[in-house]
N, C-alpha and C positions, 0 to 999 in steps of 0.2 A: 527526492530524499528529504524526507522531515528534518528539520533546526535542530530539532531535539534529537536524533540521531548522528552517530558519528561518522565520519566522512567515509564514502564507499572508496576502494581505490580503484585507479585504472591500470593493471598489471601490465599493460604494455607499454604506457606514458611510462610507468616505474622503471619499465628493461629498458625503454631507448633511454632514460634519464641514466641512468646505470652505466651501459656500455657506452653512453658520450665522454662520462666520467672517465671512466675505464680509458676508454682513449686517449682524452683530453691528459692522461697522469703518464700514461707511457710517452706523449708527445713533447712533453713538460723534463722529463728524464730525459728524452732524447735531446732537447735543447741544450742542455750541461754538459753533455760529450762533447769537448772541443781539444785544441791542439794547445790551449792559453789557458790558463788557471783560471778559473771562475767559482764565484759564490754561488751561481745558478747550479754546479754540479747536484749541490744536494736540496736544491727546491723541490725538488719532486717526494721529498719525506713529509714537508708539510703540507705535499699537495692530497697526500694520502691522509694523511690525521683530520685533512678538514673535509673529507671527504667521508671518513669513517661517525666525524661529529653530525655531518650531514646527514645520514642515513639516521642515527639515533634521533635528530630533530626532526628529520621528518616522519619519524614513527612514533611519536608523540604531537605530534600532530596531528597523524592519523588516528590515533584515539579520544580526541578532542571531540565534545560536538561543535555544527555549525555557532549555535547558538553563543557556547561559549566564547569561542572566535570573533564573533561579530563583537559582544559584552569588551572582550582587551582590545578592542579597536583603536578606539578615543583613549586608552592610556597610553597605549605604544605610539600611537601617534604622535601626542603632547611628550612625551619621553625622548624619541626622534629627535623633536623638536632642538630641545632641552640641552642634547648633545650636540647639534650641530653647531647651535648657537657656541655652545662652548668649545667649541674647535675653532671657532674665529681666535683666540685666546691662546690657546694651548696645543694648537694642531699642528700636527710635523707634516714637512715631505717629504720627497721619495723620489729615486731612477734622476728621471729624466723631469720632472716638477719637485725638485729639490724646494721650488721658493714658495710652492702652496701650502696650504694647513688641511689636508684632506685627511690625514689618519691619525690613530687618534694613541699613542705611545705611551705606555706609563714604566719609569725607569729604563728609560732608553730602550725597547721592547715594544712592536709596532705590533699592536693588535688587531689593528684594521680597515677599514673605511667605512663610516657610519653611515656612509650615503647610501652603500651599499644598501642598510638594513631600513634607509627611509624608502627607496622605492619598492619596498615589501608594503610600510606602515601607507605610504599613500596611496598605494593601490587599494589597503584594505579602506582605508574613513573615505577615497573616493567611492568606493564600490558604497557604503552604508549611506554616503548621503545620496546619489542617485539611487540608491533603490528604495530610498522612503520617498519618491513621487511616484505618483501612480502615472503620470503621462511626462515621455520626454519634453527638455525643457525647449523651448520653439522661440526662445528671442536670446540675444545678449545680455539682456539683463537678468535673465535665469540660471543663466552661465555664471553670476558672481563668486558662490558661495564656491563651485568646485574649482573656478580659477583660483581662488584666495585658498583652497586647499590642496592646492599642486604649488602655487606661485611663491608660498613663504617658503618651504625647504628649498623650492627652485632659487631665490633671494639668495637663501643662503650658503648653499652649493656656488652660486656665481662668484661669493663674497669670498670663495677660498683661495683663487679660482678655481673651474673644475667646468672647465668648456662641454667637454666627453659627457659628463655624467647628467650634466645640464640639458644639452640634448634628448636625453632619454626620457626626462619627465615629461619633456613637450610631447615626447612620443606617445606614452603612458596616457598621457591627458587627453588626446585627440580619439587614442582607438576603444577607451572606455566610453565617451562620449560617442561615438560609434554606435559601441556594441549593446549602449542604453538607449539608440533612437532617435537620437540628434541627427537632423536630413543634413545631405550633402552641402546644400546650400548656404545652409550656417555656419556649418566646419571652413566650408571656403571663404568667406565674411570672416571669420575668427581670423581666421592664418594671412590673411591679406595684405595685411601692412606688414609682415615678415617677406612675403614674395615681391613685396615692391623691395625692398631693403636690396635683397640680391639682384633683380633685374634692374635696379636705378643704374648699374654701371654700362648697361646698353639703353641707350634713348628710345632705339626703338623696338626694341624688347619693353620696356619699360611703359611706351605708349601703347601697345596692342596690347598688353596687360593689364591696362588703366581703363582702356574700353569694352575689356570683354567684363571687367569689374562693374563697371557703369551699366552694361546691358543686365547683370545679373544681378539687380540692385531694382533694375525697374521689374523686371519679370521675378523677381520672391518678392517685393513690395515690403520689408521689415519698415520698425516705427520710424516715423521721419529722423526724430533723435537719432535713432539706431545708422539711418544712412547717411546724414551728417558727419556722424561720427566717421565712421568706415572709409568716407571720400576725403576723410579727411586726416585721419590717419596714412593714408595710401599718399597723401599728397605729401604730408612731410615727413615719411618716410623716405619718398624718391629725391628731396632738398637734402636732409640731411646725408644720404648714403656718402656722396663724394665729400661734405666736409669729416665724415667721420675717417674714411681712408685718407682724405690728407695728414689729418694727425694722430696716424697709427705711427710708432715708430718704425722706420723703417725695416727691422728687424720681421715686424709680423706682417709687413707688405711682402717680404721676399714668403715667409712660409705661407701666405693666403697664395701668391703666386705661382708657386712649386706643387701646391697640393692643385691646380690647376693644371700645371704641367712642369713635373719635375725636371725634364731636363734644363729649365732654367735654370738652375741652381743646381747642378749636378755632384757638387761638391759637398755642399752644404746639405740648407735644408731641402731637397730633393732626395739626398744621397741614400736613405732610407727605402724610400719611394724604389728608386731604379735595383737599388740591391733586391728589395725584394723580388721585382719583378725577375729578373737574371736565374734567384733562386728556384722560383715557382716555374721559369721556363724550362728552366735544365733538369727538371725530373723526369719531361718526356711522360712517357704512358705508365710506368711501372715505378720509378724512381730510380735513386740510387743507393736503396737499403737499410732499413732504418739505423741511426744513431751515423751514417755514411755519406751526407752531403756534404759536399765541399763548403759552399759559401758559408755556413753554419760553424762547419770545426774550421775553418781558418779565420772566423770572426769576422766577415766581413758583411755578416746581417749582421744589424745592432736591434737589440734590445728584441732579442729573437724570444724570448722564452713569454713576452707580453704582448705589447699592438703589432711584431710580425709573427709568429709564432707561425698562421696561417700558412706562411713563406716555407717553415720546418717541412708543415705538413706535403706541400707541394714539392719540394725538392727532395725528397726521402719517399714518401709514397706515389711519386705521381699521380699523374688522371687518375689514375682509380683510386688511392687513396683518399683524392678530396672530394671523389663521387660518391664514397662511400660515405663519410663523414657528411656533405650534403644531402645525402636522403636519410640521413639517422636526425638530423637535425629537421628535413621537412617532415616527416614518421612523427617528430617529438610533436613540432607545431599543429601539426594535422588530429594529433589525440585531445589537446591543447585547446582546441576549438570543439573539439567535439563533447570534450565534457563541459563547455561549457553553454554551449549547446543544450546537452540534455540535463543541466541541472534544475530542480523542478523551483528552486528561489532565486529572488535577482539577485540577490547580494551576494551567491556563492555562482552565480554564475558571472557576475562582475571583475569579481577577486580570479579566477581562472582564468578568463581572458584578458584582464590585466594585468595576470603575469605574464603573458606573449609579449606582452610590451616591452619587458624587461631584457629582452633578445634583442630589441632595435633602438 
């Protein structure tokens, strides 16, 4: 596909995109049918208006050229920016992060999460700056420019907090750098002192980790600086790990330990954890009918209609409900790579498979 022409579609990426929706809005309704008054009864009206907005945006979209797209990169980016920054200031929470500044409110009226729409703008200026090199980048100091263009919203997302969302740029950032040619062996140099961080809390997790680093350090042979650096990162990575869990408060030692194994805390922060599971057990093979699961309408899933919603699916559809939903979602990702795949520029085949990112 020519720059100068406008974006071809892929009419089956558009139907599974479609009926995930379609799904995702009836499972959303079915969240708010409970035996307890809830405000989630009627989420499901906004879930259809922004879904109705969506189709219109992305059909202006679709009339766009490449070309054009690429040109509002760098503004929508600096613009992103612009606003995140300004949610340090003026940004509300929400649910269950009541104490963050992630969305963005005007007269009391939450319009939305701006993060949301930086990991559109950095997938797009990641995609324009690796595809103005003609050969992927092959040390760490090439990696600067697209670090420092994931790493500032990334900053600033952390500065809200916003752990969740945080994660997903590391995602974004690894599988474009991927899917531009960057070897394996780099990506695992990159990520390295993040894997000593977690394995520091086993010694010897933590030493068979340090030496298969070491062996893989002499056999890619990066600049001496480069592995300096890397062994050295890795090293006070695994020093600092235990001071930084000593002075967690204890609060996020119990939910790091739960999310390890919930029935530690079965009560508390685990409670989430095992409720869902109970839900997603009892559906069995067929479920128990939509808008008809118990744990659901007697409230004993919390915050079912967001991070368990999954749990609706599983207790109300059963196995085959979430089998179904799992292959609409692997169908999606599978068109997902394929057009990015066949696109005939990097930059549009960058921004495609960047959006997969956006799923992890």
């Amino acid at each position: 596909m020519s720059a100068d022409r406008r974006i071809t579609l892929d009419w089956p990426l558009v139907g599974a995109a479609i009926v995930l929706s379609l799904y995702g809005i009836a499972i959303v309704y079915s969240a708010g049918q409970t035996d307890v008054p809830t405000r989630v009864a009627v989420l499901y009206r906004q879930q259809i208006l922004w879904f109705l907005l969506g189709l219109l945006g992305a059909y202006g979209v679709s009339r766009a050229s490449v070309r054009l797209i690429e040109w509002a990169t760098v503004p929508a980016y600096i613009g992103t920016i612009a606003i995140l920054l300004l949610l340090l200031f003026v940004g509300k929470g929400s649910g269950t992060a009541a104490s963050s500044r992630s969305w963005l409110a005007v007269g009391g009226v939450r319009l939305g999460q701006p993060s949301e729409l930086a990991k559109i703008t950095v997938v797009m200026m990641l995609a324009k700056v690796l595809s103005a090199n003609k050969v992927a980048p092959r040390s760490l100091v090439e990696l600067w420019k697209p670090g420092l263009i994931v790493g500032l919203p990334w900053l600033l997302i952390m500065l809200q907090p916003d752990l969740g969302t945080g994660i997903v740029f590391v995602g974004i950032f690894f599988l474009m750098l991927f899917w531009t040619g960057v070897s394996w062996e780099l990506l695992v140099l990159l990520a390295s002192p993040v894997v000593s961080l977690v394995l520091a809390f086993s010694t010897g997790l933590w030493g068979a980790w340090f030496l298969l680093l070491l062996a893989l350090v002499v056999w890619y042979k990066p600049y001496v600086w480069e592995s300096v650096l890397v062994v050295g990162a890795n090293v006070v990575s695994g020093v600092v790990a235990p001071l930084i869990w000593n002075h967690l408060e204890p609060y996020r030692q119990a939910r790091f330990k739960a999310f390890l194994d919930p029935s530690s805390d079965p009560l508390r922060t685990g409670y989430h954890v095992i409720q869902s599971q109970v839900a997603i057990g009892s559906g069995g093979w067929f479920g128990k009918g939509f808008t008809m699961g118990t744990q659901k309408r007697l409230a004993f899933l919390p915050e079912q209609h967001t991070d368990f919603i999954f749990s609706v699916v599983g207790e109300e559809l059963g196995f085959v409900g979430v089998t179904i939903a799992l292959a609409l979602f692997g169908f999606l990702f599978y068109r997902t790579v394929r057009v990015a795949a066949r696109a005939s520029d990097s930059y549009s085949s960058l921004v495609a498979f960047g959006l997969l990112g956006l799923w992890f």
